[in-house]
C-alpha positions as CSV (number, residue, x, y, z in Angstrom):
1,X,0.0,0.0,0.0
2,X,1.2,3.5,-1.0
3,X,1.8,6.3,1.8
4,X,0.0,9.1,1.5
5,X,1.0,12.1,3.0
6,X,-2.9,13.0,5.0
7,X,-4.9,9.8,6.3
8,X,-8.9,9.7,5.9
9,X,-9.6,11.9,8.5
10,X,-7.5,14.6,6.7
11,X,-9.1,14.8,3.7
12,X,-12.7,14.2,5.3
13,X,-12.1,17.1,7.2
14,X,-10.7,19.4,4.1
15,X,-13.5,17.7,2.0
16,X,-16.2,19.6,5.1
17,X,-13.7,22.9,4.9
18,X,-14.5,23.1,1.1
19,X,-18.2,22.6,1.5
20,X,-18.2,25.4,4.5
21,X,-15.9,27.7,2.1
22,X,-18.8,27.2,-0.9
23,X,-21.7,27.7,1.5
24,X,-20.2,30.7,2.7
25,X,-19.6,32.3,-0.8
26,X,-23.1,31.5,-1.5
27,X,-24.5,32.9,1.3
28,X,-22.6,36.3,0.1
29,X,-24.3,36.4,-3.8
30,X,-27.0,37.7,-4.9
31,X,-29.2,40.6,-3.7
32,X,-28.9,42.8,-6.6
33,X,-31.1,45.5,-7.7
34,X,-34.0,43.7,-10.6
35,X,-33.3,46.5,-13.2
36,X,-29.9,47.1,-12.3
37,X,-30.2,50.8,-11.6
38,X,-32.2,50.7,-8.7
39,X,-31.1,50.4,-5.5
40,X,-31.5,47.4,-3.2
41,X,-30.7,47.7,0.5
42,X,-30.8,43.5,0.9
43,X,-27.1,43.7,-0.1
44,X,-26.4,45.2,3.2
45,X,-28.1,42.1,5.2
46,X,-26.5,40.9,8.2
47,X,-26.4,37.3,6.6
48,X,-24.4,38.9,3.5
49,X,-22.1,41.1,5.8
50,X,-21.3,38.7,9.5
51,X,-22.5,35.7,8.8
52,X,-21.4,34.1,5.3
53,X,-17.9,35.9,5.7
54,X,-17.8,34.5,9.2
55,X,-18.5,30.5,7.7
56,X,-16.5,31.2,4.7
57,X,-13.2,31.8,7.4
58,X,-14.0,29.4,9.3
59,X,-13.9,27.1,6.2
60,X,-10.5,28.1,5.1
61,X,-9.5,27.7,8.7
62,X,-10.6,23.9,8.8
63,X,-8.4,23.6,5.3
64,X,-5.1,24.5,7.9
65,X,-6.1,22.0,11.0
66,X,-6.9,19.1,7.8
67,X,-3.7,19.6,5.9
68,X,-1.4,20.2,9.2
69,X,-3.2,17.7,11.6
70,X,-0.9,14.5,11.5
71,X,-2.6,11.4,10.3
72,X,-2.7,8.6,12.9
73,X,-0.2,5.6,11.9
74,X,-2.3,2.0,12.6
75,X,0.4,-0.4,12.0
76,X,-1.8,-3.9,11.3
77,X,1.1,-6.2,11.6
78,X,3.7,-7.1,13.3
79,X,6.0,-6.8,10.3
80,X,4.7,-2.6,10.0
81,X,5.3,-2.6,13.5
82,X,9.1,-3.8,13.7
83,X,9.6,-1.2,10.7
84,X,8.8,1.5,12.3
């Protein structure tokens, strides 16, 4: 078996950090004016301004802890283990 540099648990939890990240720039689009000169004061929400920036940082935040956490090593043998 190859060695890969993050375990499962690495990329599960950059695989959430990504999903946080997109739901965060979501929540930030839209609101725009209808006829595009008008002017729409939803763009000023506090979802659009604290919240969804808030989510989107904690995403990228996750993406450090996944790629720096160190991956637990489960030797399953006792030929791994006298490797090591």
């Amino acid at each position: 078996m190859k060695d890969f540099a993050f375990g499962k648990e690495n990329f599960i939890l950059i695989a959430v950090a990504v999903v946080l990240i997109i739901i965060g720039f979501a929540m930030m689009s839209g609101g725009g004016s209808p006829d595009g000169v008008s002017f729409n004061p939803d763009i000023f929400s506090q979802q659009r301004i604290v919240v969804a920036p808030i989510v989107a940082v904690l995403g990228f935040a996750l993406v450090v802890v996944g790629i720096l956490r160190k991956p637990k090593d489960t030797p399953t043998s006792d030929a791994e283990k006298n490797k090591a």
